[in-house]
C-alpha positions as CSV (number, residue, x, y, z in Angstrom):
1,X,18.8,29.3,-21.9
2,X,21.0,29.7,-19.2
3,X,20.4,27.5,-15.9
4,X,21.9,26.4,-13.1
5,X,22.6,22.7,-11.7
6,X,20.4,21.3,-9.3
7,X,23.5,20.8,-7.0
8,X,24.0,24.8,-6.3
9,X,20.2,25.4,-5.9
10,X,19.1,26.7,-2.2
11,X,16.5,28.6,-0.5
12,X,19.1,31.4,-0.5
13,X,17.3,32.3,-3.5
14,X,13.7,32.2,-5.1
15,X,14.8,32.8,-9.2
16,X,16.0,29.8,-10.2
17,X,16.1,28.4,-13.9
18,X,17.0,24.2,-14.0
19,X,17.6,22.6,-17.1
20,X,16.0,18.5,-15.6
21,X,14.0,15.7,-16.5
22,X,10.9,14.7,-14.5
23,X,10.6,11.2,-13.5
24,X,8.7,9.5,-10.5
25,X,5.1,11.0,-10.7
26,X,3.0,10.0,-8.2
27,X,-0.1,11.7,-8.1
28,X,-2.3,11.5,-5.2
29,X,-6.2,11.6,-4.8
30,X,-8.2,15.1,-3.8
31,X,-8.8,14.9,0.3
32,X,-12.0,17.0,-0.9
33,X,-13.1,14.8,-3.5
34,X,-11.3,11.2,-3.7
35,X,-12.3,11.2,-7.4
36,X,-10.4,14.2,-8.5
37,X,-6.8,14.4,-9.0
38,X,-4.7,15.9,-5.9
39,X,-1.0,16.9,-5.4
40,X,1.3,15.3,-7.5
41,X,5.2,14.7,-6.2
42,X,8.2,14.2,-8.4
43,X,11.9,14.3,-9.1
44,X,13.8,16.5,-11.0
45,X,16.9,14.7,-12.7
46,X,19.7,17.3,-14.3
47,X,22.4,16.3,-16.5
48,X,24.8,15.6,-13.9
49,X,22.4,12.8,-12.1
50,X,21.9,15.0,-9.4
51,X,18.3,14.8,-8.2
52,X,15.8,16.8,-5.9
53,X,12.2,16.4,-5.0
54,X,9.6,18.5,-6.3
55,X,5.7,18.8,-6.2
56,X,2.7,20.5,-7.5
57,X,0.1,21.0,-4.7
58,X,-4.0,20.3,-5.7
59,X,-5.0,23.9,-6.3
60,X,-2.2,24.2,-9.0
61,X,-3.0,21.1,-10.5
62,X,-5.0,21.8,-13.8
63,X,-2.4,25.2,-14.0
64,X,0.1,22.7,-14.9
65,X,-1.5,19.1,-16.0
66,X,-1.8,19.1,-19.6
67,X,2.0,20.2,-20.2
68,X,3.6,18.8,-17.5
69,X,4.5,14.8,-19.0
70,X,6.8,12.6,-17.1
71,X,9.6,12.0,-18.5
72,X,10.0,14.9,-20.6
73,X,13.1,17.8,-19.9
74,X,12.1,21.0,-19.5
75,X,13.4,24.4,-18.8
76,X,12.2,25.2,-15.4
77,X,11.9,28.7,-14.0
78,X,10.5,31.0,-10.7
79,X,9.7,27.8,-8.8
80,X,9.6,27.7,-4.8
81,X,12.3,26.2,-2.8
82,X,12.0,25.1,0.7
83,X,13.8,22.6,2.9
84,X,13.1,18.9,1.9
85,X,11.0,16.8,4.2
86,X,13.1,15.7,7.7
87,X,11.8,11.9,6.8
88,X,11.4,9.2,4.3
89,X,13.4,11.4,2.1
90,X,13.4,10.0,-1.5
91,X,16.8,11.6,-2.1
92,X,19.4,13.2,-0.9
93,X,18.9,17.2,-2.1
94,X,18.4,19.2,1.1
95,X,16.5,21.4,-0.5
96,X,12.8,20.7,-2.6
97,X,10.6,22.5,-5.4
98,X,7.3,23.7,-5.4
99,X,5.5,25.0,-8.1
100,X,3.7,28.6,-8.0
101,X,1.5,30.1,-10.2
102,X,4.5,31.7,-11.1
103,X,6.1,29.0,-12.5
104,X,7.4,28.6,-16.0
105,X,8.0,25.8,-18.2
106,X,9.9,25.5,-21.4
107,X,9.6,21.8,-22.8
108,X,12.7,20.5,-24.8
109,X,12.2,18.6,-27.7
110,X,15.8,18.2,-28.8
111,X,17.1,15.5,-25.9
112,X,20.8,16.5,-24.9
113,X,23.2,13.2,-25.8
114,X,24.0,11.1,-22.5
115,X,21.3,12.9,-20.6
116,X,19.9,10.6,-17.4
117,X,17.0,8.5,-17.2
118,X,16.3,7.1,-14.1
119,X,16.8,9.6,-10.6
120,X,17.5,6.1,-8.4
121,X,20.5,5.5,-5.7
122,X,20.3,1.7,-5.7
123,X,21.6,-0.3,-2.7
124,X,21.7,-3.6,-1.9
125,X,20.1,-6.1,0.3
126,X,22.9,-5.9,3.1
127,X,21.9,-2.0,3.3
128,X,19.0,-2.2,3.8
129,X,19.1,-4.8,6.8
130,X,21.1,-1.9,8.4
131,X,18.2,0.7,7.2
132,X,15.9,-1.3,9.1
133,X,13.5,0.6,10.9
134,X,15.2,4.0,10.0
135,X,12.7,6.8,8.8
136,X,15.3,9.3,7.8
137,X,15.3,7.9,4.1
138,X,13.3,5.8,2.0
139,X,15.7,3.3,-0.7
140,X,16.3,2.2,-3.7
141,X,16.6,-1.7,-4.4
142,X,16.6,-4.3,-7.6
143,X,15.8,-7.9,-7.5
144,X,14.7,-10.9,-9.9
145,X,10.9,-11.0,-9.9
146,X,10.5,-14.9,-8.5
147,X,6.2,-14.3,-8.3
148,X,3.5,-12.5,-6.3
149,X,0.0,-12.5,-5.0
150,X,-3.5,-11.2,-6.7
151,X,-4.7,-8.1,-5.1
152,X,-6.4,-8.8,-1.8
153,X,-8.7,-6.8,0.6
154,X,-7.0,-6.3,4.1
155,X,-8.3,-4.3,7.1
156,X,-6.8,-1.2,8.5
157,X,-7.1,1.4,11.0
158,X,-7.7,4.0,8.3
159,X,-10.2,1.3,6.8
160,X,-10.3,-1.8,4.0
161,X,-7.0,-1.4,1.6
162,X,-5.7,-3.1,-1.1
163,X,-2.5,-5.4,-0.7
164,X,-0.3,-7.2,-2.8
165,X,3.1,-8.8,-2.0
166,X,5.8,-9.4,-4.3
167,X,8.4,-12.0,-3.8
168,X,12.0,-10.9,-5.7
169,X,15.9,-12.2,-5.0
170,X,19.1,-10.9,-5.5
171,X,20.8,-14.7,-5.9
172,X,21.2,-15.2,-2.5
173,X,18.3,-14.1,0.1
174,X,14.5,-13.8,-1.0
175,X,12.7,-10.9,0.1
176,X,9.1,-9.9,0.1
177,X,8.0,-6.4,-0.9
178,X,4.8,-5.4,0.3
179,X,2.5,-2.8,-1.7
180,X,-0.6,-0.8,-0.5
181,X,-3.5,1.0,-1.8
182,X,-3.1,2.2,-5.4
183,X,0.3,0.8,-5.8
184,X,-1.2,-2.5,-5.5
185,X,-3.4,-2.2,-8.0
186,X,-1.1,-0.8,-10.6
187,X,1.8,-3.5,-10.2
188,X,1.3,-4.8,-13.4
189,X,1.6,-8.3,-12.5
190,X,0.6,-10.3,-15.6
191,X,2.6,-8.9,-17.8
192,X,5.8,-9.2,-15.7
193,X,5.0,-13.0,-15.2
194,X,4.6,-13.7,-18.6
195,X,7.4,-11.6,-19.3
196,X,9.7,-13.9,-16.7
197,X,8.4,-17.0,-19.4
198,X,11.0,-16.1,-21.9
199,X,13.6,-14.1,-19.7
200,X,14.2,-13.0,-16.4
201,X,12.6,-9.9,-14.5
202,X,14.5,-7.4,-13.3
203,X,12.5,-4.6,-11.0
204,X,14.1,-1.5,-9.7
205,X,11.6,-0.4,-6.5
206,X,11.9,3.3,-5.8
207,X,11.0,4.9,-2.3
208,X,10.8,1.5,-0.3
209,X,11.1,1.2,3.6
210,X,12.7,-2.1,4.7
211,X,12.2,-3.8,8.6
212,X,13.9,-7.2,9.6
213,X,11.5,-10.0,11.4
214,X,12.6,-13.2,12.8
215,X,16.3,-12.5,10.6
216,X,14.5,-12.1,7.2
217,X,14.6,-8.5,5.5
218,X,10.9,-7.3,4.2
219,X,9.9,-4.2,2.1
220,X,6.9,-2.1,2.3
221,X,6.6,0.5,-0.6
222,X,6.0,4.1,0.2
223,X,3.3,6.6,-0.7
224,X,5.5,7.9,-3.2
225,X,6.3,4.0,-4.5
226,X,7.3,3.6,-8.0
227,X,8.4,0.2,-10.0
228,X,10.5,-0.2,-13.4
229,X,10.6,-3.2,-15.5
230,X,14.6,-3.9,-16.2
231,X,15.5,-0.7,-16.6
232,X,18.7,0.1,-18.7
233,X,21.2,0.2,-15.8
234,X,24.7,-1.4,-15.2
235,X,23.4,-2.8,-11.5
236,X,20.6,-4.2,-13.6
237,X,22.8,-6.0,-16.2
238,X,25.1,-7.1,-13.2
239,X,22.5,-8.3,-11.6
240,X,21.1,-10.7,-14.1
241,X,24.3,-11.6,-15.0
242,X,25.3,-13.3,-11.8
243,X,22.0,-15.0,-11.4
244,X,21.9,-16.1,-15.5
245,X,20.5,-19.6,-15.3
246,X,19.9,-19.9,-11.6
247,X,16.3,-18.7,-11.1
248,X,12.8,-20.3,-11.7
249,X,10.2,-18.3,-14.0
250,X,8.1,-16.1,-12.0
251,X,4.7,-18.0,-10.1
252,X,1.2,-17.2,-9.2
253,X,1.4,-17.3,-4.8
254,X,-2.0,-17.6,-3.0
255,X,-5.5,-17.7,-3.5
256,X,-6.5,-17.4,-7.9
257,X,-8.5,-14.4,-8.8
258,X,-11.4,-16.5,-9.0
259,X,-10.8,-17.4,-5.1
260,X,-10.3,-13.7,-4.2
261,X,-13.5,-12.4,-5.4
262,X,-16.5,-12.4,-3.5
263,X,-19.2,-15.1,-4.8
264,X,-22.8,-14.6,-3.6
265,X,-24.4,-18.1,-1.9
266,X,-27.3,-18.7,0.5
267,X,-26.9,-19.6,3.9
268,X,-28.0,-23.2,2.9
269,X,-25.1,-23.6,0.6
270,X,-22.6,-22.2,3.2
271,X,-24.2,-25.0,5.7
272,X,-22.3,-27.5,2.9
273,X,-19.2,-26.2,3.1
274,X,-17.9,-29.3,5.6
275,X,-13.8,-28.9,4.6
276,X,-12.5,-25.1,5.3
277,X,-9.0,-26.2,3.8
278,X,-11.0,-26.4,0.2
279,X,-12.2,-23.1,0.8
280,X,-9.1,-21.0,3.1
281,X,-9.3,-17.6,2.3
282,X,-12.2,-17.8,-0.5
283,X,-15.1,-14.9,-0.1
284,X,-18.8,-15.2,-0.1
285,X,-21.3,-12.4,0.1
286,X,-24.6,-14.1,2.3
287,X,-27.7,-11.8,2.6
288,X,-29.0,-12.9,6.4
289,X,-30.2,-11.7,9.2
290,X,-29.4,-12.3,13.2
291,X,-31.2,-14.5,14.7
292,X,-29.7,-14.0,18.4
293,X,-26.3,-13.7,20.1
294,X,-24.6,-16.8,21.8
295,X,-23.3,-15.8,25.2
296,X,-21.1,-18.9,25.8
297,X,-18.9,-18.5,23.0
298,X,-15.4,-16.7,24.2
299,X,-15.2,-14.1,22.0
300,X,-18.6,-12.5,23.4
301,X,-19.3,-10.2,26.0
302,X,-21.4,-7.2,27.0
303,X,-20.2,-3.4,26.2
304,X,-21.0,-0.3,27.5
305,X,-23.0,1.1,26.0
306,X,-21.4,4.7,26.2
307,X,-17.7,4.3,26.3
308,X,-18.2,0.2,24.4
309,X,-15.3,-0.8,27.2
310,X,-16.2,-4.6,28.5
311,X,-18.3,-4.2,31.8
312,X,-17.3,-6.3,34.8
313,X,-19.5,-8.0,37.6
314,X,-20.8,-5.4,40.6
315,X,-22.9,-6.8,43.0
316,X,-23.9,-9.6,40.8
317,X,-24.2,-7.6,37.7
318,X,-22.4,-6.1,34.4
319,X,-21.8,-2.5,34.9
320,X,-18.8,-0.7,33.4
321,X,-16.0,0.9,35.8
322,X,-15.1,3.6,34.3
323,X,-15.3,7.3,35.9
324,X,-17.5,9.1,33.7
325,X,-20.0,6.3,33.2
326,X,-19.8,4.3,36.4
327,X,-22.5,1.5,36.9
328,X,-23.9,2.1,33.1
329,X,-25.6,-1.7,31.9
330,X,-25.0,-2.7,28.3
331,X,-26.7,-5.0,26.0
332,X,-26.1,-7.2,23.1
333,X,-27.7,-4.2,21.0
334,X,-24.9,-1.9,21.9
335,X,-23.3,-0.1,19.7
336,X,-20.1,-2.0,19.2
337,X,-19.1,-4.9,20.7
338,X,-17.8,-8.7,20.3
339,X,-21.0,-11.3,19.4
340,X,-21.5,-14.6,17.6
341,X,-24.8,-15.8,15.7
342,X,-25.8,-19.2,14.6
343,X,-27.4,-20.0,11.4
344,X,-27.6,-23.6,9.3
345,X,-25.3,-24.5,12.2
346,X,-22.2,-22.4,11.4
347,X,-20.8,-20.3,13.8
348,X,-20.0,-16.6,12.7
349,X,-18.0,-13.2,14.8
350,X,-18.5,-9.7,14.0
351,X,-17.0,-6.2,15.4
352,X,-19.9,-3.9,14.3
353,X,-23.3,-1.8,14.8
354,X,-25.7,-5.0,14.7
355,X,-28.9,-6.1,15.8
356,X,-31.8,-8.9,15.3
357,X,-33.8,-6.6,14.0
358,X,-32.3,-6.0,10.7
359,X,-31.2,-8.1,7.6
360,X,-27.5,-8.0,6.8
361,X,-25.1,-8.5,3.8
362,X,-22.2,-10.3,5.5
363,X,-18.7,-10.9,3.9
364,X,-17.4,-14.4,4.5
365,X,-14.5,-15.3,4.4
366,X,-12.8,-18.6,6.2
367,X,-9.6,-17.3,8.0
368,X,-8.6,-20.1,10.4
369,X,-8.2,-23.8,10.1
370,X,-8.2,-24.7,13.4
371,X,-11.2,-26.9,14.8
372,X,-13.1,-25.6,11.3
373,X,-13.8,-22.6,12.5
374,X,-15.6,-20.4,10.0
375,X,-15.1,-17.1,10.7
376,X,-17.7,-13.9,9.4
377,X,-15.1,-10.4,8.9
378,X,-17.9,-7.9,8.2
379,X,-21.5,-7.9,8.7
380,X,-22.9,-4.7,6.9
381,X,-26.5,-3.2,6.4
C-alpha cells in the first residue's frame, strides 16, 4: 500500500496513509465513569525512527480497542491531524493524530527487516539539569535500577494518590524518579529487584519532567509515563558497560509492605505504643469517637463558620474580619477547622468535618519524631 513518512505529514492535508508501529499506550480512566476505559494516547514509530503523537479520544474507544494492540504495525489511513500540544511534548513532530470514525487500520503481520522498536530520544543526566523546570518537553532518560519504595498513600490537592519513588544511577550521580497514581502501581518492582540479583537493571523512563533541589537532579514521571526493562538499545549496552561491576544489586527503601498497610487496633493498644521510632510511618485504622477539643494545644483555633478563615479577638471576642461575614462567631463544631482530641492519653490533629457527637474511623499514622508526637492524618465517618 502506498504511504507516506511521518516526517512529510501536516495539517495541510486530512488523507493520509502511514505505514508505523504503535508503542507507548497509556490509557486513561473515563471522567464519566472512573471504572471504564477513557482516551488512550500513543506514538506512532515509522521505519525511519521518526515519531509523532497520536490518540484515540473515550467515545471512539470500543470503535477501535479490540484491533488496535501495541506494538503491532499497521497501515494507517483518514486519520485527523492537528497541531501537537504547546507543552510537555513527548516528541518532537509538530503535528499529532487523532483517530475518526473514519479511520482505517490494516494490521501487518509480515514485520519489515530492521523496522524500529522503541519511539525514545534518550538524554543524559547533564540535560536534563539544564531541562529543569522547562515545560516545553517531557525527556527520555536510562539509569541502573539501585532500589525503590513500596507504594505509599500521599495527600494531594486533587485528593489521596499513590506514590512510589525509584532510585536509579548513571555511574556517577544518583537520582530519584518519582511516580504517581497508576504509574505507581504498575512499576513492577519485584520482578526488577529480583531481576538486579543475577544482573544489572537497565530502565529507559519515557515522558519524564526533571527539577533540580539543593544541587541534586529529581524526576517526576508524566501522565503519559512509560518504563522499559533493558531495552535492546546501544545507550543501554553503553550504559551497563561503563558501570560493569560497579553497582550494588537493587534494595528494598522504606517502610516493608507489611508497615505500609493499615492494621486495625484499639485505642487501648495504641495507648502502648511508648517508642514512635518502632513504629515511623506504620498505619493503624482506630474506630473512636471525640471526646472534646483541647484549646491549648497550638495547632487549634476557632473558624468561621462561613468562610472557615481563623477569627481574631474584637472587643474581647472571636469574630472573623472578613467583609462579607464581618463579626460572624465560630465554634469547635465548624465545618472545617484545626482541633486536637485526647484519648488513652495520646494526642491526635485532624483537618476535617468533626464533631463529639459521632463515632469516627481514624487513620493513624506516626509522621514526626520530635517530642513523640503522634500525629492522627484523617479522621473519617
Amino acid at each position: 500500500m502506498n504511504h507516506s513518512m511521518l516526517k512529510v505529514v501536516t495539517t495541510e492535508s486530512q488523507n493520509w496513509t502511514v505505514r508505523v508501529r504503535v508503542v507507548r499506550f497509556v490509557r486513561s480512566r473515563s471522567i464519566q465513569d472512573p471504572s471504564k476505559p477513557g482516551r488512550l494516547d500513543f506514538i506512532l514509530l515509522d521505519a525511519e525512527g521518526t515519531t509523532m503523537e497520536g490518540n484515540i479520544l473515550e467515545n471512539r474507544i470500543e470503535r477501535f480497542s479490540k484491533r488496535f494492540k501495541e506494538d503491532s504495525i499497521y497501515y494507517i489511513r483518514y486519520f485527523q491531524v492537528m497541531s501537537a500540544r504547546v507543552q510537555y511534548k513527548l516528541v518532537d513532530h509538530p503535528c499529532m493524530a487523532s483517530f475518526t470514525k473514519h479511520t482505517e487500520l490494516y494490521e501487518i503481520n509480515l514485520v519489515p527487516e530492521g523496522f524500529p522498536l522503541y519511539a525514545c530520544m534518550i538524554v543524559p543526566f547533564e540535560i536534563l539539569h539544564a531541562r529543569s523546570g522547562t515545560n516545553e518537553y517531557c525527556s527520555d532518560t536510562i539509569g541502573i535500577f539501585k532500589g525503590c519504595t513500596q507504594v505509599r498513600s500521599q495527600n494531594t490537592r486533587k485528593g489521596v494518590k499513590s506514590l512510589r519513588s525509584i532510585y536509579i544511577t548513571d555511574g556517577k550521580e544518583d537520582v530519584t524518579v518519582t511516580l504517581w497514581g497508576d504509574a505507581a502501581e504498575q512499576f513492577d518492582a519485584t520482578k526488577y529487584i529480583e531481576m538486579g540479583k543475577t544482573k544489572p537493571v537497565i530502565l529507559l523512563f519515557v515522558a519524564v519532567t526533571s527539577a533540580v533541589f539543593d544541587s541534586k537532579l529529581v524526576m517526576q514521571g508524566s501522565l503519559l509515563f512509560k518504563c522499559y526493562a533493558n531495552p535492546d538499545l546501544p545507550e543501554v549496552t553503553s550504559l551497563r558497560d561503563s558501570c560493569f561491576g560497579r553497582v550494588a544489586a537493587p534494595i528494598w527503601h522504606g517502610p516493608t509492605i507489611k508497615e505500609t498497610t493499615s492494621q486495625r487496633i484499639s485505642v487501648a493498644e495504641l495507648s502502648e505504643f511508648t517508642n514512635p521510632h518502632t513504629i515511623y510511618n506504620n498505619k493503624y485504622i482506630i474506630n473512636a469517637k471525640i471526646k472534646g477539643v483541647v484549646p491549648n494545644k497550638s495547632w487549634w483555633y476557632l473558624a468561621c463558620e462561613l468562610c472557615n478563615k481563623r477569627l481574631k479577638e474584637i472587643d474581647g471576642a472571636l469574630k472573623c474580619t472578613r467583609v462579607n461575614c464581618l463579626g460572624k462567631s465560630g465554634s469547635p463544631s465548624g465545618r472545617n477547622y484545626w482541633g486536637s482530641c485526647e484519648t488513652a492519653h495520646q494526642v491526635y490533629q485532624w483537618n476535617r468535618n468533626v464533631s463529639t457527637k459521632r463515632d469516627y474511623r481514624f487513620i493513624w499514622q506516626t509522621v514526626r519524631i520530635k517530642n513523640q508526637c503522634l500525629t492522627l492524618l484523617t479522621p473519617t465517618r
